[in-house]
N, CA and C atoms as a LAMMPS dump frame, in Angstrom:
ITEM: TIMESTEP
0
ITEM: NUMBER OF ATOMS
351
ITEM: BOX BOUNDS ff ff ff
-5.0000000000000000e+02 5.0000000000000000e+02
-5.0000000000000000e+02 5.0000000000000000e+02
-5.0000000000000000e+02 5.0000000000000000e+02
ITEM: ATOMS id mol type element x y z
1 1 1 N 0.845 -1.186 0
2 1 2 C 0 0 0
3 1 3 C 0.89 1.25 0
4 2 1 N 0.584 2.463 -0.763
5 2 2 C 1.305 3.258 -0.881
6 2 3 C 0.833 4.707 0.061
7 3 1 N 1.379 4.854 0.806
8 3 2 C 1.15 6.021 1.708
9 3 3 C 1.291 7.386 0.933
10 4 1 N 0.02 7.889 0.503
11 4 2 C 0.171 9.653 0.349
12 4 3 C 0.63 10.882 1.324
13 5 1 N 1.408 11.811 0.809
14 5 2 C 1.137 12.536 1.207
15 5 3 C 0.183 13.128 2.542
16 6 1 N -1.04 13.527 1.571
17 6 2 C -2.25 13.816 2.101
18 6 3 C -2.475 13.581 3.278
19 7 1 N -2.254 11.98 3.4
20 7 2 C -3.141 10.963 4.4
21 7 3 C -2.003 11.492 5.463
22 8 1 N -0.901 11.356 5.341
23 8 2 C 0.424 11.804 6.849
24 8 3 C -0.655 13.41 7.183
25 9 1 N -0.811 14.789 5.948
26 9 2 C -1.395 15.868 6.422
27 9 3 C -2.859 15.621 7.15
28 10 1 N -3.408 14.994 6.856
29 10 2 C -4.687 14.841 7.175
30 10 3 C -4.701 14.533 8.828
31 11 1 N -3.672 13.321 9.147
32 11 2 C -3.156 13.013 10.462
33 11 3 C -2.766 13.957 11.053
34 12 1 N -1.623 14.691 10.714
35 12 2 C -1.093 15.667 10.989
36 12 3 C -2.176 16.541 11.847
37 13 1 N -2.95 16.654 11.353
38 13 2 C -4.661 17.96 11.768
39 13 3 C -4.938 17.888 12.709
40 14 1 N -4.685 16.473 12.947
41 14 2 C -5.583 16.324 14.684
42 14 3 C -4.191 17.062 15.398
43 15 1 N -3.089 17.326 15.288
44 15 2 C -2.801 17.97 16.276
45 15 3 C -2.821 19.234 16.857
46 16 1 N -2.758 19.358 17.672
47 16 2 C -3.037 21.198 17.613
48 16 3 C -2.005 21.716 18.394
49 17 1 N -1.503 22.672 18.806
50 17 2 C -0.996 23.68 19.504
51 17 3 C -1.21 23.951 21.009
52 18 1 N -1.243 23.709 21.941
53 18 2 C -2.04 24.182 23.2
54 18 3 C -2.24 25.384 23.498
55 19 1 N -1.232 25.9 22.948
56 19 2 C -1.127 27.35 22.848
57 19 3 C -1.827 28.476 22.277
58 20 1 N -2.478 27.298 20.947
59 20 2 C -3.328 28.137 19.834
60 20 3 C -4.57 27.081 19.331
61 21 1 N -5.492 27.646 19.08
62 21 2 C -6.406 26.88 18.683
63 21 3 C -5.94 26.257 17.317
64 22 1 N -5.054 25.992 16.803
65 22 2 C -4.997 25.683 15.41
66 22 3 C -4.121 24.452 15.126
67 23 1 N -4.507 23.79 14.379
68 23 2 C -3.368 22.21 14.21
69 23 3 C -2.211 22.963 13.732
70 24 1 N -1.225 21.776 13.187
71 24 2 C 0.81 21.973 13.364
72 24 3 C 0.152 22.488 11.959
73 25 1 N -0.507 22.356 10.657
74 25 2 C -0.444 22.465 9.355
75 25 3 C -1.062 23.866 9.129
76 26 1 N -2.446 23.685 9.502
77 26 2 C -2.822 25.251 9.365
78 26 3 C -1.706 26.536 9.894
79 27 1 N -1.532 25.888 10.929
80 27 2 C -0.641 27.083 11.74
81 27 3 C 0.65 27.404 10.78
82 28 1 N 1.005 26.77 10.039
83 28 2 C 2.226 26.754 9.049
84 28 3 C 3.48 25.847 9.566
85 29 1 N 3.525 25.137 10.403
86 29 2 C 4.334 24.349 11.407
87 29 3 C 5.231 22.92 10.39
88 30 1 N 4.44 22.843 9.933
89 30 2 C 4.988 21.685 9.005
90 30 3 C 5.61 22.188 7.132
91 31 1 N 7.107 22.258 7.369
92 31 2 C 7.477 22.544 6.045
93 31 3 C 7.599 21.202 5.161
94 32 1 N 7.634 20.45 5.37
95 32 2 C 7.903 18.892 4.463
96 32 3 C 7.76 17.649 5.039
97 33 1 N 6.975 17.159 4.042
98 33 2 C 6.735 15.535 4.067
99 33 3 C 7.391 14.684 3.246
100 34 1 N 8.277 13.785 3.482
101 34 2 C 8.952 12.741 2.539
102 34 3 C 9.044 11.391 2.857
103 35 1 N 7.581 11.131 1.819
104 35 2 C 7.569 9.377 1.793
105 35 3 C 8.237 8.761 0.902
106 36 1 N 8.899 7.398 1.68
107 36 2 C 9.413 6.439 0.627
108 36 3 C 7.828 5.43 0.35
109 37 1 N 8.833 4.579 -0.768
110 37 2 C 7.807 3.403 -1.302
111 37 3 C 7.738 2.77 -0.038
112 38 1 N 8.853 2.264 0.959
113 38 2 C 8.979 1.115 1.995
114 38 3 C 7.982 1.785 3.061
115 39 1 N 7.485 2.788 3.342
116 39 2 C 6.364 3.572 4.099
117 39 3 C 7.307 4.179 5.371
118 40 1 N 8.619 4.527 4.729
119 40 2 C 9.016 5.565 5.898
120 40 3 C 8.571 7.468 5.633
121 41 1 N 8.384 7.78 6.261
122 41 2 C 7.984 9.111 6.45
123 41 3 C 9.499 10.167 7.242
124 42 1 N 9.78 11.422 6.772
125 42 2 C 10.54 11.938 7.657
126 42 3 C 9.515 13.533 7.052
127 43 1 N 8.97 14.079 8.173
128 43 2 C 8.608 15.079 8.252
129 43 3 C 9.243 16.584 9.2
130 44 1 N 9.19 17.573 7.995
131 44 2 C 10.067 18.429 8.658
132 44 3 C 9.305 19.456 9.168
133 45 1 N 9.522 20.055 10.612
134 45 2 C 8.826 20.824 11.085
135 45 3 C 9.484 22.358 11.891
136 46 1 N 8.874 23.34 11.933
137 46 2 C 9.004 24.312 13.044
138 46 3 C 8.203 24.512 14.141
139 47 1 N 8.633 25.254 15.06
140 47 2 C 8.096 25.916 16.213
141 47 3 C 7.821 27.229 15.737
142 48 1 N 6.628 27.836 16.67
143 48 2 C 6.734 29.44 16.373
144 48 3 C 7.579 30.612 16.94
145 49 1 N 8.326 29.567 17.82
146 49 2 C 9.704 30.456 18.43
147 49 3 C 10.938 29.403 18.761
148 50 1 N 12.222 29.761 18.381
149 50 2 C 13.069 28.547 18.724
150 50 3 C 12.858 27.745 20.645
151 51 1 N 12.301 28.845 21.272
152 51 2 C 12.359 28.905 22.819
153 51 3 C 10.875 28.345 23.323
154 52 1 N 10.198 27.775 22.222
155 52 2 C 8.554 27.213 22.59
156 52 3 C 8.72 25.941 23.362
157 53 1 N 7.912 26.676 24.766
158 53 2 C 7.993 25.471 25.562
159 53 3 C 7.168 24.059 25.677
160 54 1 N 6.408 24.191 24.449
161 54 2 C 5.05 23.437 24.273
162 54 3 C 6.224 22.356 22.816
163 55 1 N 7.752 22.656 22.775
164 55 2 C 8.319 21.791 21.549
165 55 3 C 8.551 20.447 21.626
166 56 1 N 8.633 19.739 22.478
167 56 2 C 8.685 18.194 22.865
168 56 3 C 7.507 18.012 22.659
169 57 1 N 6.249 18.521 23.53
170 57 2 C 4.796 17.941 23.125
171 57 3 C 4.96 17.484 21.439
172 58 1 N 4.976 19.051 21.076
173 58 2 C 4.575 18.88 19.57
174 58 3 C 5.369 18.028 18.87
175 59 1 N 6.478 17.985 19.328
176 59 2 C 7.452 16.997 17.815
177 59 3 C 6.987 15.22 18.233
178 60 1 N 6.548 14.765 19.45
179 60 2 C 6.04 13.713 19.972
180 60 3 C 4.805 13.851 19.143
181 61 1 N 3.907 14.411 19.453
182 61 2 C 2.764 14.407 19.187
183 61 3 C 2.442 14.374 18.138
184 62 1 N 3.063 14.924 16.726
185 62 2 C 3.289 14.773 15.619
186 62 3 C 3.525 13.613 15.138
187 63 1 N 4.861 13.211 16.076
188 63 2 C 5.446 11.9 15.121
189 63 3 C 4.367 10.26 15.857
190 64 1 N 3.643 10.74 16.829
191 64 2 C 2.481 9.773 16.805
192 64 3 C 1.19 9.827 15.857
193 65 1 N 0.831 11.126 15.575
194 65 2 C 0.355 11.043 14.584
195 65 3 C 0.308 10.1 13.221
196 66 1 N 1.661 11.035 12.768
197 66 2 C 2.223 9.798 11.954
198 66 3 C 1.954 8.997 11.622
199 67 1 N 2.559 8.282 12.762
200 67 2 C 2.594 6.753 13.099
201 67 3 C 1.092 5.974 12.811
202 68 1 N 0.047 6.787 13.168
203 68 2 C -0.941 6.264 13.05
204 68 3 C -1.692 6.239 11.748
205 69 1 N -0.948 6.32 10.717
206 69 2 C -1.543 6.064 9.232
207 69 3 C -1.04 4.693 9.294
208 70 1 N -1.683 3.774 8.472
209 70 2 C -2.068 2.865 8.369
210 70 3 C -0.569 2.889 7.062
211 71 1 N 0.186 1.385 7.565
212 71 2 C 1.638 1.219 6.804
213 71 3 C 2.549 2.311 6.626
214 72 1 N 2.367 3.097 7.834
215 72 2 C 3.867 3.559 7.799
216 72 3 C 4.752 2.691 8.533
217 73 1 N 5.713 2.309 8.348
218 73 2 C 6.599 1.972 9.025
219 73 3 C 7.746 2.384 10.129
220 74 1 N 8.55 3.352 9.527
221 74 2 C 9.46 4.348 10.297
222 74 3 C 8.779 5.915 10.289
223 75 1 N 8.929 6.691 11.33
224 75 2 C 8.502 8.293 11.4
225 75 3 C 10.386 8.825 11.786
226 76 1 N 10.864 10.18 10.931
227 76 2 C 11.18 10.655 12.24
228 76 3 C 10.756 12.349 11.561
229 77 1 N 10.585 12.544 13.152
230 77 2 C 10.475 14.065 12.821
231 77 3 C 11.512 15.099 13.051
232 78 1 N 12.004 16.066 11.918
233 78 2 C 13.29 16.917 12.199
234 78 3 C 12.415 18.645 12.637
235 79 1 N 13.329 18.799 13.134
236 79 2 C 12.842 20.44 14.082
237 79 3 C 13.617 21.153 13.081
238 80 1 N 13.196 22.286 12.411
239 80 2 C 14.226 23.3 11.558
240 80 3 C 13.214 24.657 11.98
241 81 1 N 14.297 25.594 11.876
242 81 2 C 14.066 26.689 12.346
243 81 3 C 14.514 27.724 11.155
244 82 1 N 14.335 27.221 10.081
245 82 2 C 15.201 27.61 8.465
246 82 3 C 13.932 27.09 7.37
247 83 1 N 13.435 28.296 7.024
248 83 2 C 13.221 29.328 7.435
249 83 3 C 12.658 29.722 9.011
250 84 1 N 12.72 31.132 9.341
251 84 2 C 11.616 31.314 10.837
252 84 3 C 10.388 30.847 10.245
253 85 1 N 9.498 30.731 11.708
254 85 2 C 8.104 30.605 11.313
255 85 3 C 7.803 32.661 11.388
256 86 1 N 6.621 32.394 10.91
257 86 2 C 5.726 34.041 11.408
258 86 3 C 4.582 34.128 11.012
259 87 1 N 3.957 34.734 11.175
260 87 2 C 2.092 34.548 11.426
261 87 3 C 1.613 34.663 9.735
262 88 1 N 2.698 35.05 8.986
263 88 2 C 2.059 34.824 7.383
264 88 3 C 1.923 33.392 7.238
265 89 1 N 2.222 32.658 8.267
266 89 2 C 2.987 31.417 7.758
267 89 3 C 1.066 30.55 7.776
268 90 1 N 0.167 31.395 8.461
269 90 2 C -1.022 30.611 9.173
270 90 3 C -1.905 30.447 8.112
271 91 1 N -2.729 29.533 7.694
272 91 2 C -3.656 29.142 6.369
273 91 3 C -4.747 30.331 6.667
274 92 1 N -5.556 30.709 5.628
275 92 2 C -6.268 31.669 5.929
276 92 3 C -7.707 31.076 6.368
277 93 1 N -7.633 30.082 5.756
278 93 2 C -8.923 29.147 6.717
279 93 3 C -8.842 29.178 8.449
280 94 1 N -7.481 29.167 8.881
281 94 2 C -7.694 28.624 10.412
282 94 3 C -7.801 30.395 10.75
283 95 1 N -7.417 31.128 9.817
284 95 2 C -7.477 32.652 10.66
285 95 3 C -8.911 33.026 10.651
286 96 1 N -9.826 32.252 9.396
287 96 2 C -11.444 32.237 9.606
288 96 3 C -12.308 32.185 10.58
289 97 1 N -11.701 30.758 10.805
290 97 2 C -12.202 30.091 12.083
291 97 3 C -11.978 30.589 13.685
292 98 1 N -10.976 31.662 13.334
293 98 2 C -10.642 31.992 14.789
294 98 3 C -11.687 33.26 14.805
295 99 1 N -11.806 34.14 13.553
296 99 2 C -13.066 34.997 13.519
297 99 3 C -11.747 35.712 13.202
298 100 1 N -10.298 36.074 13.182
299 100 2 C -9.391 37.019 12.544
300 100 3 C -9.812 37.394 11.176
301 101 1 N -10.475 36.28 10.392
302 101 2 C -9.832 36.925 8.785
303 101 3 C -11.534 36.583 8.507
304 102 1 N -11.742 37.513 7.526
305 102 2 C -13.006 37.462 6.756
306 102 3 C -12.967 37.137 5.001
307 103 1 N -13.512 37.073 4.441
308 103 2 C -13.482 36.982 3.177
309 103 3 C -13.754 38.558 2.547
310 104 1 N -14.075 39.676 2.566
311 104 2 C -13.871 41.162 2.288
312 104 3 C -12.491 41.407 3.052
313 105 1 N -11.797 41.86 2.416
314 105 2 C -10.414 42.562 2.168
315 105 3 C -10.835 43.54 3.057
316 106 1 N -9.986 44.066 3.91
317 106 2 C -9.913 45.488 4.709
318 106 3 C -9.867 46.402 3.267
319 107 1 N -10.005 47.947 3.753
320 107 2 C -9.711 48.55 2.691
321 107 3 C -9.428 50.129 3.435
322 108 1 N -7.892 50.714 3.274
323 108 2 C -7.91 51.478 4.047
324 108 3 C -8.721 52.642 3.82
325 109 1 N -9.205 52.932 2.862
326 109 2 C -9.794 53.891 2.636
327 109 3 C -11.214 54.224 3.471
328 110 1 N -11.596 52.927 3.975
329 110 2 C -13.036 52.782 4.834
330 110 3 C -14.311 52.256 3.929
331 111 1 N -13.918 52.079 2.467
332 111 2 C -14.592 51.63 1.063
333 111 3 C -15.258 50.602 1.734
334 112 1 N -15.222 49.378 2.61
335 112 2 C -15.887 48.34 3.036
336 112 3 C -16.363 48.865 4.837
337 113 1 N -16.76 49.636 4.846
338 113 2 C -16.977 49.745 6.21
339 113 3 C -18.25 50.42 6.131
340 114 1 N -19.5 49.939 7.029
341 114 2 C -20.883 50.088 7.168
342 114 3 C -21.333 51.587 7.08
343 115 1 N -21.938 52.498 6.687
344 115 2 C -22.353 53.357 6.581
345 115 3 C -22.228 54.157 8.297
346 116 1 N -22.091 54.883 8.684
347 116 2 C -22.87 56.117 10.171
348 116 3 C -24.361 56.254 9.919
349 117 1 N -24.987 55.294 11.025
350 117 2 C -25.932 56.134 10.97
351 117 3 C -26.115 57.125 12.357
């Protein structure tokens, strides 16, 4: 059976942040996934600060994830800090969901903003 992609991200989701309402992927946390044919996985990840004290949870918690797709065999997970993370890094879906981001564009001019009555 050949392990996608996808299916490691999809796993990936259930984890979240404690810190933030948002899984390792939305949040931008995960730069690379690399499956072999033999179903090893090495996924590369960041923190949102080199000094995050929530970083053992997450790189554990991740690489159980993982683990839990069906024929993987080996996980490991690498910590890179190359590039930084930073809040562009966050999907604009999870900034939805937090109620941050809307679908109308700010507009400085005030062009989207409700009438005075």
């Amino acid at each position: 059976m050949t392990i996608k992609r996808e299916q490691i991200l999809e796993s990936l989701r259930t984890v979240y942040d404690p810190e933030v309402p948002i899984n390792v992927v939305d949040l931008g946390l995960i730069y690379g996934i690399d499956v072999s044919e033999e179903g090893d996985v090495d996924v590369h990840m960041t923190m949102t600060a080199p000094q995050c004290p929530m970083s053992s949870y997450l790189l554990q918690a991740a690489e159980q994830a993982v683990r839990a797709v069906t024929g993987v065999r080996e996980v490991k997970v690498e910590l890179t800090f190359d590039p930084p993370w930073n809040p562009s890094m966050i999907k604009e879906n999870a900034l939805k969901d937090l109620g941050v981001a809307t679908d109308t564009p700010a507009s400085p001019d005030g062009e989207n903003c409700p009438p005075d009555k």
